[in-house]
matplotlib code that plots the C-alpha trace (Angstrom):
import matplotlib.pyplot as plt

x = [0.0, 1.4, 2.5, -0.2, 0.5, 0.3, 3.4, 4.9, 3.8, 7.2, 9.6, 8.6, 8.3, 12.2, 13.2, 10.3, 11.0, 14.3, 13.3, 13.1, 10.4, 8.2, 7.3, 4.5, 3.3, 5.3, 4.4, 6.3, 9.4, 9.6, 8.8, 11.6, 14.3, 15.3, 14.7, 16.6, 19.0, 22.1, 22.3, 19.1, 19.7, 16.9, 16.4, 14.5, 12.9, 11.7, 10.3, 13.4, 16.1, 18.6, 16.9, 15.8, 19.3, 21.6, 20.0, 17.6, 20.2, 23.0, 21.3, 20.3, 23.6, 25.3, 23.2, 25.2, 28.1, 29.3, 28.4, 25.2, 22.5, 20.1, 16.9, 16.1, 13.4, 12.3, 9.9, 8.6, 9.6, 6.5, 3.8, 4.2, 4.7, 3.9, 6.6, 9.4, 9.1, 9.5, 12.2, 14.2, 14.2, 16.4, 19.0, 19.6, 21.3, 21.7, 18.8, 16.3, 17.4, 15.6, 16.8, 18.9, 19.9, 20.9, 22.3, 21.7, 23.6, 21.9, 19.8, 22.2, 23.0, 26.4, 26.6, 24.5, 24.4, 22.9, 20.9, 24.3, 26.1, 24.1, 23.4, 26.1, 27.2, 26.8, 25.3, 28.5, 29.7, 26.8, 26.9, 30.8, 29.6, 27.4, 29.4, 32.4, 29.7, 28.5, 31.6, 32.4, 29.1, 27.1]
y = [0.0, 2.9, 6.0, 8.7, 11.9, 14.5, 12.7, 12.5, 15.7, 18.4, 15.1, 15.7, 19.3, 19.6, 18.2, 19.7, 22.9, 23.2, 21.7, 17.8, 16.2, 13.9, 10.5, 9.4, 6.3, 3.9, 5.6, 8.5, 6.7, 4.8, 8.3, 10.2, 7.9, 5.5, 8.6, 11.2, 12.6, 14.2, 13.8, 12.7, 12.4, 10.0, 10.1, 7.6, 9.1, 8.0, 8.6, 6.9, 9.2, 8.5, 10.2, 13.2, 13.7, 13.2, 12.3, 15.2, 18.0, 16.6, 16.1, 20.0, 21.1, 19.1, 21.0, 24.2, 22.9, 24.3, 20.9, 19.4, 17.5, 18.5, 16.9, 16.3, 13.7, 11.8, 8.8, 8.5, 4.8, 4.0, 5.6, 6.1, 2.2, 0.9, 4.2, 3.4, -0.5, 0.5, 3.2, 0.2, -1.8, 1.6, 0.9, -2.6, -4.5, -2.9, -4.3, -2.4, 0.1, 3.6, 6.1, 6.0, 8.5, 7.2, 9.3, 8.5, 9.9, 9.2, 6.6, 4.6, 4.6, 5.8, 6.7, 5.0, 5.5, 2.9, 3.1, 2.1, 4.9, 7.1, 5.7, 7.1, 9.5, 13.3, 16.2, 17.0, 13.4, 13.0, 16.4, 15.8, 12.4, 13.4, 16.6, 14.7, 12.4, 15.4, 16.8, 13.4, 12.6, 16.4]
z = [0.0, -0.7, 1.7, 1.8, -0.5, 2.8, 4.2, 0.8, -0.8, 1.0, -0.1, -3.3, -3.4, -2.0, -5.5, -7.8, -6.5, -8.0, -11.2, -11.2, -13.3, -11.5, -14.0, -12.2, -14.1, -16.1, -19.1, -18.3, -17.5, -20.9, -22.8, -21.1, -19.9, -22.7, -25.4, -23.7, -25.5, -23.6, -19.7, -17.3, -13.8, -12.1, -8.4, -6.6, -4.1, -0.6, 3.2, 4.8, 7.3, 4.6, 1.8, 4.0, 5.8, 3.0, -0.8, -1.4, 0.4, -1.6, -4.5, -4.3, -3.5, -6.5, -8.6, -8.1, -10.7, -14.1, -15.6, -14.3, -16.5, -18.9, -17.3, -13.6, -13.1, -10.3, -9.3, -5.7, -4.1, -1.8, -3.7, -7.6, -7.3, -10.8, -12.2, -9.5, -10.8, -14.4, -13.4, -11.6, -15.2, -16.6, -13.4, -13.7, -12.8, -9.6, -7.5, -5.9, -3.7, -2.5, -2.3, -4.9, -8.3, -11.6, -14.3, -17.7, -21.0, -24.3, -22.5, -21.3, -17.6, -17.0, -13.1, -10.0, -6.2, -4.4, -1.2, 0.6, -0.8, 0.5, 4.3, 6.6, 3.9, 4.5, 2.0, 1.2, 0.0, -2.3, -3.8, -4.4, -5.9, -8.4, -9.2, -10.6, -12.2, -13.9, -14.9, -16.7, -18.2, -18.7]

ax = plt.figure().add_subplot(projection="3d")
ax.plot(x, y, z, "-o")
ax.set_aspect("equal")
plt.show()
């Protein structure tokens, strides 16, 4: 069952707000990911500590980079169920995991942080993650 959209809604507005594209059916996900052309960063977002305390602050705070990519999307783990599962076919074969973020060139994923790359890991960490990711692949 998924998580109720009042505890989900501010989760999802910390990323829409600063530009990331929610797919919120699987439909979405197979229109934008596997046709994007240039660089597509895909977070997986959830309700855990992990995704509050470090993915969604360091995600934000990569984002202020001279390279960063073209299109910010995002699918909500726990309640856009049927889009997260289709999302998860674009980052295998890494297993399920959320939170997680995925960055895709051309399609193709390039660069992926797992769930346990992130737990333990400070704002700063991830942002410095995905910034040399971006400078690499954007």
């Amino acid at each position: 069952m998924p998580y109720p959209e009042y505890i989900c809604a501010p989760m999802r507005q910390e990323l829409t707000n600063v530009g990331f594209e929610e797919l919120k059916n699987p439909q979405d996900v197979d229109q934008t990911i596997p046709n994007s052309k240039g660089s597509l960063l895909l977070v997986l977002n959830s309700v855990c500590g992990c995704a509050a305390g470090s993915a969604r602050p360091g995600i934000r705070m990569s984002l202020d980079n001279n390279k960063r990519p073209e299109k910010l999307t995002t699918v909500f783990a726990g309640q856009d169920l049927e889009a997260t599962a289709q999302a998860r076919k674009y980052t295998l074969p890494y297993p399920p995991s959320s939170p997680s973020i995925a960055l895709f060139k051309d399609g193709k994923l390039v660069h992926f942080i797992e769930r346990h790359n992130i737990e333990g890991k400070t704002p700063e960490m991830i942002a410095e993650n995905l910034k040399l990711a971006f400078d690499q692949f954007c």
